[in-house]
DRENDO-1510 file (C-alpha; in Angstrom, 1 decimal, always signed):
<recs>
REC; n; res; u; v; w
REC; 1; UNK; -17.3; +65.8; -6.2 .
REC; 2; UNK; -15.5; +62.8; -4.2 .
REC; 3; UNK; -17.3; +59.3; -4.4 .
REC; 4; UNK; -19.8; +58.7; -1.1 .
REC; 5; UNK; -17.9; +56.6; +1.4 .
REC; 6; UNK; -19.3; +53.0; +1.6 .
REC; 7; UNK; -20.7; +52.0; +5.6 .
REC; 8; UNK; -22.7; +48.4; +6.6 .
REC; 9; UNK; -25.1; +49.8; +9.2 .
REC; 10; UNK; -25.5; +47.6; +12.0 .
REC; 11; UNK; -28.0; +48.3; +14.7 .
REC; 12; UNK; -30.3; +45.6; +15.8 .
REC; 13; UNK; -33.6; +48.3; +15.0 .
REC; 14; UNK; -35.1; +48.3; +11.6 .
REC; 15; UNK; -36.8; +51.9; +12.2 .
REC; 16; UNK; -33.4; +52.7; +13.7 .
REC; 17; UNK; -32.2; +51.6; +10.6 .
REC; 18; UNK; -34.4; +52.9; +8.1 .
REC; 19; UNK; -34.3; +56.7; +9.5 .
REC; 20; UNK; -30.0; +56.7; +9.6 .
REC; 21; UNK; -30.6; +55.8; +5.3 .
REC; 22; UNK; -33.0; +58.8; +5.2 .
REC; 23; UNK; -30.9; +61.1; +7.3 .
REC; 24; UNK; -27.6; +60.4; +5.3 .
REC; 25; UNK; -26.4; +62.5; +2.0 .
REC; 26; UNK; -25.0; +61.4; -0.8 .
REC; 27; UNK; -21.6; +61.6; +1.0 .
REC; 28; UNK; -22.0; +58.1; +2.2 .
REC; 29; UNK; -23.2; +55.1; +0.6 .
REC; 30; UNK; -25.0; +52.4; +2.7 .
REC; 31; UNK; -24.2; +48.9; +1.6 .
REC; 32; UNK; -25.2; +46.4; +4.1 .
REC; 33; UNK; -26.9; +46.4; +7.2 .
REC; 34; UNK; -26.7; +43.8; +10.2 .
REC; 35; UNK; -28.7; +43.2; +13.4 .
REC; 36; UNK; -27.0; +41.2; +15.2 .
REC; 37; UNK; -23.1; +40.0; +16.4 .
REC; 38; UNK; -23.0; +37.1; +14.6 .
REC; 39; UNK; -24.6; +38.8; +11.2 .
REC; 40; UNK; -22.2; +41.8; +11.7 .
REC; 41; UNK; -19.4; +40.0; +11.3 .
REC; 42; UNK; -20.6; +38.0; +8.5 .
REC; 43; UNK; -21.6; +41.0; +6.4 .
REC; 44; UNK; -18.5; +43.2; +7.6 .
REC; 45; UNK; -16.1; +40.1; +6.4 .
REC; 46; UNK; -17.7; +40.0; +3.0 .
REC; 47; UNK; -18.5; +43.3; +2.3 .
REC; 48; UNK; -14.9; +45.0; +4.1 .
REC; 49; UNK; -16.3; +48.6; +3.9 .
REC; 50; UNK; -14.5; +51.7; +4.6 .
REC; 51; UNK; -16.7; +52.1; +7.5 .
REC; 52; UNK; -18.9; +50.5; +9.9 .
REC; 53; UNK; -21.9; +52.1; +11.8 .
REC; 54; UNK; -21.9; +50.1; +14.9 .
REC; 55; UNK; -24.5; +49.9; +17.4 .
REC; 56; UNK; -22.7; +48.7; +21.1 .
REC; 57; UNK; -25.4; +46.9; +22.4 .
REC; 58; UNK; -26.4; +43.8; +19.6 .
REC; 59; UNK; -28.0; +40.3; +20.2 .
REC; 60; UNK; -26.1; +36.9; +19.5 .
REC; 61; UNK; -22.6; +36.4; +19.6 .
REC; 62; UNK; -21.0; +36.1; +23.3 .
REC; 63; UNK; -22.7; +38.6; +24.8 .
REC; 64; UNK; -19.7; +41.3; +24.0 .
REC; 65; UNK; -22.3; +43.6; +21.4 .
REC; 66; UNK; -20.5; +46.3; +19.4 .
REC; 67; UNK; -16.9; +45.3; +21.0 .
REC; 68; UNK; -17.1; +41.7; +20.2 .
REC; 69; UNK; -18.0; +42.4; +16.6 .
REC; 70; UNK; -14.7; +44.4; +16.1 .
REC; 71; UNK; -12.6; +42.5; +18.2 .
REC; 72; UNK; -13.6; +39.6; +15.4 .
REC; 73; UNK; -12.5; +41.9; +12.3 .
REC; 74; UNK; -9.2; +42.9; +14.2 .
REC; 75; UNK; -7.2; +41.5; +11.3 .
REC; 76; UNK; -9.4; +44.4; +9.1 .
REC; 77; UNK; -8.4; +47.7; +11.1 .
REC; 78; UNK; -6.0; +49.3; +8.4 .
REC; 79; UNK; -8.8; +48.5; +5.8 .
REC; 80; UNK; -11.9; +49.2; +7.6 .
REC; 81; UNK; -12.8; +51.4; +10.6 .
REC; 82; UNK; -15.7; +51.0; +13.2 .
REC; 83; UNK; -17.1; +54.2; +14.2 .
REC; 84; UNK; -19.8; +53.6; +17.4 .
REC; 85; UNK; -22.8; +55.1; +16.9 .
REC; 86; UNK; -25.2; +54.4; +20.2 .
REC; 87; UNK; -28.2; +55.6; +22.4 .
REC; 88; UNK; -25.7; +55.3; +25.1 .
REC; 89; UNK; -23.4; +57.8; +26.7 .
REC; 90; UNK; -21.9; +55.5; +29.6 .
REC; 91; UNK; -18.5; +55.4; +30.5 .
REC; 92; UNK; -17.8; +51.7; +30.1 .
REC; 93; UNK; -19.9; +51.6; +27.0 .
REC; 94; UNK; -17.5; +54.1; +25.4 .
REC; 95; UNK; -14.2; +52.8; +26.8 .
REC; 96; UNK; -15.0; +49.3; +25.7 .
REC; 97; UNK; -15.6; +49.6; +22.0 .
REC; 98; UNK; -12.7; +52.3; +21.6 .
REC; 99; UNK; -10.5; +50.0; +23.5 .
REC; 100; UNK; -11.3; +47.0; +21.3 .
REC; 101; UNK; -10.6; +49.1; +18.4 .
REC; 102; UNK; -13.5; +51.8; +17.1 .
REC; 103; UNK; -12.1; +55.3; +15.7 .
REC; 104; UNK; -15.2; +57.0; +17.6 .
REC; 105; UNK; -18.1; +56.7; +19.4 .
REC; 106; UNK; -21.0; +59.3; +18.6 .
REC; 107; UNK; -24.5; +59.2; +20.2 .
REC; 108; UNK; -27.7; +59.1; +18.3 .
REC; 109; UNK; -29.1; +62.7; +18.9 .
REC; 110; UNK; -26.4; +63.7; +16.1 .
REC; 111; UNK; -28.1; +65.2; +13.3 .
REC; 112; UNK; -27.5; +63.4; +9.3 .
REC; 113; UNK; -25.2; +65.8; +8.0 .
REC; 114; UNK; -23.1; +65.4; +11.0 .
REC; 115; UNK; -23.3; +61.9; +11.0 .
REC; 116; UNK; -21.9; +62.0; +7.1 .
REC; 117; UNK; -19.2; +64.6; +8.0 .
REC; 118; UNK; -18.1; +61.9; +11.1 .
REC; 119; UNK; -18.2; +59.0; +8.7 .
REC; 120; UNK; -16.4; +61.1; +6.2 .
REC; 121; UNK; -13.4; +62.2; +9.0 .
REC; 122; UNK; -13.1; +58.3; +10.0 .
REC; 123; UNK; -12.9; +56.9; +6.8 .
REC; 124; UNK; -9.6; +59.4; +6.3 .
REC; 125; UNK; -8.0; +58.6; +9.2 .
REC; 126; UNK; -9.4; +60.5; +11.8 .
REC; 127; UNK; -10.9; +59.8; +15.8 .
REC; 128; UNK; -14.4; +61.3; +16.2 .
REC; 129; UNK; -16.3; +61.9; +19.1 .
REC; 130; UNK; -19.3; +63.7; +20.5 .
REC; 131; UNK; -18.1; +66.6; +22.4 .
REC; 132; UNK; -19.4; +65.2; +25.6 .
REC; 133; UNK; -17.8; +62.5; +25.3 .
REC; 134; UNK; -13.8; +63.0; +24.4 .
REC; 135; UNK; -12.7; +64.1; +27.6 .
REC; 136; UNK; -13.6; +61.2; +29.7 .
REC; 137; UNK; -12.7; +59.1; +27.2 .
REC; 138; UNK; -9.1; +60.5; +27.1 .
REC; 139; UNK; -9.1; +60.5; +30.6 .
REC; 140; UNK; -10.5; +56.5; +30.5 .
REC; 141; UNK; -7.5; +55.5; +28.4 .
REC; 142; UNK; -4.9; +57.2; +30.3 .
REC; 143; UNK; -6.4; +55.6; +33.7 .
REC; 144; UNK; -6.3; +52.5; +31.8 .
REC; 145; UNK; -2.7; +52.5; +30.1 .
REC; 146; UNK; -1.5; +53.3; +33.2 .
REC; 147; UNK; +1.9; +54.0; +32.1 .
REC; 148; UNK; +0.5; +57.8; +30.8 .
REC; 149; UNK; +3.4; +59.7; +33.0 .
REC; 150; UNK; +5.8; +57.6; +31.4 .
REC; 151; UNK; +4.8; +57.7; +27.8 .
REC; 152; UNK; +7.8; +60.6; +27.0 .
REC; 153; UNK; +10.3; +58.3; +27.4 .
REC; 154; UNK; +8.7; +55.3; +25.3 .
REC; 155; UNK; +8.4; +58.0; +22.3 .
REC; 156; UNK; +12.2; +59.0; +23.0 .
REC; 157; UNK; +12.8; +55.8; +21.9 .
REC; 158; UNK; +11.7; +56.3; +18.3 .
REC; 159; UNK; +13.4; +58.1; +15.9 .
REC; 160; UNK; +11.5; +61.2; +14.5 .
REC; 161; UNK; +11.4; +58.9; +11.0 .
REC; 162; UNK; +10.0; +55.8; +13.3 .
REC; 163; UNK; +7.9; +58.6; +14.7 .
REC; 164; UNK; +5.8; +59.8; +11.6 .
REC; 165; UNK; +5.4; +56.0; +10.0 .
REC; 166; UNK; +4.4; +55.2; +13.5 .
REC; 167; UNK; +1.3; +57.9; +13.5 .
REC; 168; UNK; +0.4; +57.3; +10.2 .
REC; 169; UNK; +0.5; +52.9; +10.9 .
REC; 170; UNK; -1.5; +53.9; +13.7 .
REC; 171; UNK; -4.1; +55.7; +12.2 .
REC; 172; UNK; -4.9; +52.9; +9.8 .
REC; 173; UNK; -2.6; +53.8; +6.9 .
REC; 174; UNK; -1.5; +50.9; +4.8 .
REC; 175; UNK; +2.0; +50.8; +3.9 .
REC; 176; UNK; +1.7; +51.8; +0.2 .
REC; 177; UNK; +0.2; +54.7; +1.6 .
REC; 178; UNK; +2.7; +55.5; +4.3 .
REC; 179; UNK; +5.4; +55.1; +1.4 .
REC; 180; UNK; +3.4; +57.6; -0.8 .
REC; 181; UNK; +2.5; +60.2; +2.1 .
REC; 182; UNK; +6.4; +60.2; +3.5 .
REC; 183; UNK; +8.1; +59.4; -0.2 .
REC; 184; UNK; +9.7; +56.6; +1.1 .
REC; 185; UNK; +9.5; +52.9; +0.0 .
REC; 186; UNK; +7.5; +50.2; +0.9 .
REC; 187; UNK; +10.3; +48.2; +2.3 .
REC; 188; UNK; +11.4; +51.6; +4.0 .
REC; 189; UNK; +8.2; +51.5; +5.7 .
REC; 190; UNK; +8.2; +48.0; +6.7 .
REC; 191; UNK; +12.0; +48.0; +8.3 .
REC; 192; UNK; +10.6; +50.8; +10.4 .
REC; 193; UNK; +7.7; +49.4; +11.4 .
REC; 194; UNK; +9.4; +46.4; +12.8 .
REC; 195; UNK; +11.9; +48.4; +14.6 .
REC; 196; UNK; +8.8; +50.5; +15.8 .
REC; 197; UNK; +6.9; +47.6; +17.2 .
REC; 198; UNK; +10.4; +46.1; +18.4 .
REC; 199; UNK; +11.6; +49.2; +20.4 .
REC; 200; UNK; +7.9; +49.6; +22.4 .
REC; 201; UNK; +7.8; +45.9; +22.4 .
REC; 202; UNK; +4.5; +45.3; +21.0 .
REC; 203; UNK; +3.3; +42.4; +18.7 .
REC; 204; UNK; +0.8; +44.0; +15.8 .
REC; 205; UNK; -0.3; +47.4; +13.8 .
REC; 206; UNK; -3.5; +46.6; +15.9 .
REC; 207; UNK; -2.0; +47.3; +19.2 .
REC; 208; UNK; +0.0; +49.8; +18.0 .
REC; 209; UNK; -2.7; +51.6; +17.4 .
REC; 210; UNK; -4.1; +51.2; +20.7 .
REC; 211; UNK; -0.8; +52.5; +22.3 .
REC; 212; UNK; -1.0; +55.6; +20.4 .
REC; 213; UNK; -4.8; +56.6; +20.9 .
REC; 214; UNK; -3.6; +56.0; +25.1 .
REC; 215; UNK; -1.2; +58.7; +24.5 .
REC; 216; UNK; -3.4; +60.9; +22.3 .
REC; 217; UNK; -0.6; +61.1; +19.2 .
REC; 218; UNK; -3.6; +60.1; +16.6 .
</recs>
């Protein structure tokens, strides 16, 4: 049996709180909790989990809830991913904490074991959503990017090497891990990501990934 995936829990709600740790299996571990922005990102620095459980409406901070707590821990997306889990099904609710970095946004009616399967899926790499809410979310990002139409010829630009370190980068991979998964070596993977970022003209992994989720290649 694989070890339980570690996850702080951050929700401002104790009873919130105390009925996910009842609901979850022994698939996932919780190891902090949080209740607000400011303790989020306190506990989420020190504790760097695989995932985070992460509420989009929180006290303190700036106001920004859920998005302003990963927007904080940008510099800890290829180590740890946010995964939304909210009362809330609105558009810009959804579109704002995917666009400041969260692999998926599910709502609260989700049952425990689905919740630990989700956990599960983001801690290996993959987006998760609630059914109801991929579509407009796909269709938010490609309103947003704006540049959806022209997307083919951006990815022309790659080679198909640049290509597969670029999905795997994107989805949170480290570089070790690229160079394992493609057989290639760590300095490999680093030239390409560098021509990567160069050739789309982007600055960091971070937006990177961003660009890729707007085109729907992770």
């Amino acid at each position: 049996m694989s070890e339980p995936v570690d996850v702080v829990l951050v929700d401002d709600h104790l009873m919130f709180r105390a009925g996910v740790r009842a609901s979850l299996d022994d698939r996932v571990r919780v190891v902090g909790e949080a209740a607000s922005v400011d303790e989020a990102i306190r506990v989420v620095r020190e504790l760097r989990p695989p995932v985070v459980l992460l509420d989009v409406h929180l006290p303190g901070g700036d106001g920004g809830g859920g998005a302003e707590v990963i927007r904080a821990c940008t510099d800890l997306l290829g180590e740890t991913r946010f995964l939304a889990l909210s009362v809330s099904d609105a558009a810009d609710d959804v579109v704002a904490v995917i666009r400041a970095g969260a692999r998926g946004y599910v709502t609260k009616a989700i049952t425990g074991a689905d919740l630990a399967a989700a956990v599960q899926r983001v801690a290996g790499g993959d987006a998760v959503f609630s059914p109801l809410l991929a579509g407009f979310v796909l269709d938010a990002f490609g309103a947003a990017a704006g540049d959806i139409a022209t997307g083919d010829d951006e990815l022309d630009r790659l080679s198909a090497r640049e290509r597969e370190v670029m999905r795997l980068i994107a989805r949170g991979y480290s570089y070790r891990e690229v160079a394992t998964e493609l057989f290639i070596s760590i300095k490999t993977v680093e030239t390409h990501v560098s021509a990567v970022l160069r050739k789309l003209q982007l600055s960091s992994r971070h937006e990177l990934t961003r660009w890729a989720a707007a085109r729907r290649l992770i």
